[in-house]
N, C-alpha and C positions, 0 to 999 in steps of 0.2 A: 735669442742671441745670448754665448754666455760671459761670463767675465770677464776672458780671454780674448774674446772676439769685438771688430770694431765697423760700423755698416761702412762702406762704398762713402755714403754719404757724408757721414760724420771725420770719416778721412778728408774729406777734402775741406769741410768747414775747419779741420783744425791747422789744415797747411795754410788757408788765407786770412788765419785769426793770428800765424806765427809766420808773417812774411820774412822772418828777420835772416833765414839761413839763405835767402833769396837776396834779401839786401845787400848784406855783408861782402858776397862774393860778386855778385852783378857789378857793382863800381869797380871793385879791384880788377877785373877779368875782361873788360873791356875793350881793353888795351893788349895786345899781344906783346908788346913790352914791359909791364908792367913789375916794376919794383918785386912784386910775392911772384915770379916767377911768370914764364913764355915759353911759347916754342922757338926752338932754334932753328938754323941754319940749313942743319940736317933732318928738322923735320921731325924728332924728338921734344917732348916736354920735357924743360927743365929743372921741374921737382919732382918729378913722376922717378918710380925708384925702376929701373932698367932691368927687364925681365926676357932680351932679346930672343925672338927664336927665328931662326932662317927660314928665308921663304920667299911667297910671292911675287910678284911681275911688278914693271913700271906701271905707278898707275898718275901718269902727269895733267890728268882732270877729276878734281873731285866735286861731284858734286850735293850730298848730301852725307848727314849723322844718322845711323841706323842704331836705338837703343836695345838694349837686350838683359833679359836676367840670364844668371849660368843655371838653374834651377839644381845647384849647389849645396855646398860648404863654403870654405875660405875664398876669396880670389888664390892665393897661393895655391890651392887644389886644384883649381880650373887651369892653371898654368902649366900644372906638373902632369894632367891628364894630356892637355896640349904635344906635351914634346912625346906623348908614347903612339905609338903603332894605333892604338885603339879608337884616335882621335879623329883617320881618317882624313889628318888636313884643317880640322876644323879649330880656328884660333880669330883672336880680334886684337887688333891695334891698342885698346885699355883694358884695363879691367880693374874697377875702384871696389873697395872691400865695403864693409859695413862701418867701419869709424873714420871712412871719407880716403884713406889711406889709395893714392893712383898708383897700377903699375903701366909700363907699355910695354910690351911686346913685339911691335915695330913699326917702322918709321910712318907715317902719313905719307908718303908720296911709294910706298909700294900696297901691295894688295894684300886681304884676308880672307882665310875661309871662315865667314862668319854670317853670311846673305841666304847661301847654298840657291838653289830654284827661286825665282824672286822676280819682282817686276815694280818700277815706281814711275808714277808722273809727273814730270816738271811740273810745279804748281803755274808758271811762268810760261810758255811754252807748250804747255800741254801734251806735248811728246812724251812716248811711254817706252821707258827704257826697261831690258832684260838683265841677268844676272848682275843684279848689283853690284857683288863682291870690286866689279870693275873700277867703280867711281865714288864707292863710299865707306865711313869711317865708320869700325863696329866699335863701340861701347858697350862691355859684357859690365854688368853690377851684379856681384854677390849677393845672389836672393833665392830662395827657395822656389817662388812662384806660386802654385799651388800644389807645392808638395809639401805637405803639412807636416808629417814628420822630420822632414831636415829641416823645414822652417822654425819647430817647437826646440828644436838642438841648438838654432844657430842665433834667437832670438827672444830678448825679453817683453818684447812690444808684442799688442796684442794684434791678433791675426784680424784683418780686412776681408769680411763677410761679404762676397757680391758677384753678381754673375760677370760675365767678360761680353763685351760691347759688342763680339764677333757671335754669341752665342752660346748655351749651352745652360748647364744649370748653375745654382750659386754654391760656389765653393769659398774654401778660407784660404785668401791670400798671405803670403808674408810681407808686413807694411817696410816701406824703406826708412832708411834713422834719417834725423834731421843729416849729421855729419857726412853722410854717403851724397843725399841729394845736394849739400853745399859743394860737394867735389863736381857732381854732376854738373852741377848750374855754371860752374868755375871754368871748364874743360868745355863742354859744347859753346859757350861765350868765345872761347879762345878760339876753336873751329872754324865758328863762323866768321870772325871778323879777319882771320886769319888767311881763310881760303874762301870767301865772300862764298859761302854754300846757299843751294836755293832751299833746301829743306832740315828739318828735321824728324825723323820719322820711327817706328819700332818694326820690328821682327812679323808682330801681331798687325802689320798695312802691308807690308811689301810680300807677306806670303800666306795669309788669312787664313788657307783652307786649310795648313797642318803646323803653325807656331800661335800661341799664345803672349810672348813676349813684348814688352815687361808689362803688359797684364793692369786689370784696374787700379792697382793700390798703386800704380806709379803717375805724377801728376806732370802728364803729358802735356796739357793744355795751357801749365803755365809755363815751362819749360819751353815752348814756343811764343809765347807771351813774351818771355820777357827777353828775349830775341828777335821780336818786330813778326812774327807770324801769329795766323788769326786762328782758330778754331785747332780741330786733330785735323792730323794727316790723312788726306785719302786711302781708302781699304781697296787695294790693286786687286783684284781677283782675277782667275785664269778665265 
């Protein structure tokens, strides 16, 4: 491992050595009314900076958060790739940058193209539901993934050495900043209590055999921890 690099393991020793970006916003975020900002009426967050793009269907049952990296640049880039022809459709309800900064793109109660092929199971229920896009909230984060060169552009932190749970060999991740995952932790708190959702889940559960998203260096496990869920999310495979 060299200078620049940091294990799988030592990533995650150093997120429950530094619960504080976890603290800070879990108490405020609790609450969907909450004094630092809520979602509204219409469905929109009200500090997230408004990045509307048209679209989508009724979607008046949500049932889960589906995390995701853009395997990127900026949030701003993923947005602007969004509204072009080349996108194909393909967009998500957030997308928080690297220094925690939310945008949305649109409202919670319509749909995104951000699932594609997909399948998850109520952890509750046990029913296995098709194309997600139907009934769940994409959360895109600004991260390289394991694209190491946008990751080396876009990031001072050192890259997360380790293979991916789903398989494969060990690659170098791009780690996520504290201030990114404080938005995280802030925003899926508001989700759930907001629209009582049974899961939280990523890209790399709901479609195993061809996403990697968002990948080891993201801490999945507490991220459901600290929203009353137990272990990762089930891996939906066809």
């Amino acid at each position: 491992m060299d200078s620049g690099t940091q294990s799988a393991s030592s990533f995650s020793t150093r997120i429950h050595s530094k619960p504080d970006y976890r603290k800070r916003n879990m108490s405020a975020s609790l609450s969907t009314t909450s004094s630092e900002g809520g979602i509204n009426s219409d469905h929109w967050l009200d500090f997230a900076i408004k990045e509307k793009i048209e679209g989508g269907k009724e979607m008046p049952v949500r049932r889960c958060v589906v995390i995701h990296f853009t395997s990127g640049h900026s949030a701003k880039s993923s947005i602007d790739f969004w509204r072009t022809p080349r996108a194909k459709g393909a967009n998500a309800h957030l997308v928080i940058d690297r220094d925690g900064t939310v945008f949305q793109c649109r409202a919670f109660n319509r749909t995104c193209g951000h699932a594609g092929v997909s399948r998850w199971r109520d952890p509750r229920t046990k029913k296995l539901y098709t194309q997600c896009n139907d009934f769940s909230i994409g959360i895109e984060i600004a991260n390289a993934g394991d694209e190491e060169r946008v990751a080396q552009k876009n990031t001072k932190l050192p890259l997360v050495q380790a293979k991916h749970r789903n398989g494969g060999p060990e690659k170098k991740w791009e780690a996520y900043p504290p201030e990114q995952l404080a938005s995280v932790f802030r925003v899926v708190s508001l989700l759930m209590a907001r629209y009582k959702l049974d899961d939280i889940t990523g890209h790399e559960f709901i479609a195993p055999e061809r996403k990697n998203d968002p990948g080891p260096a993201f801490p999945m496990e507490e991220l459901r921890k600290a929203n009353g869920l137990e272990g990762l999310p089930e891996v939906c495979r066809k």
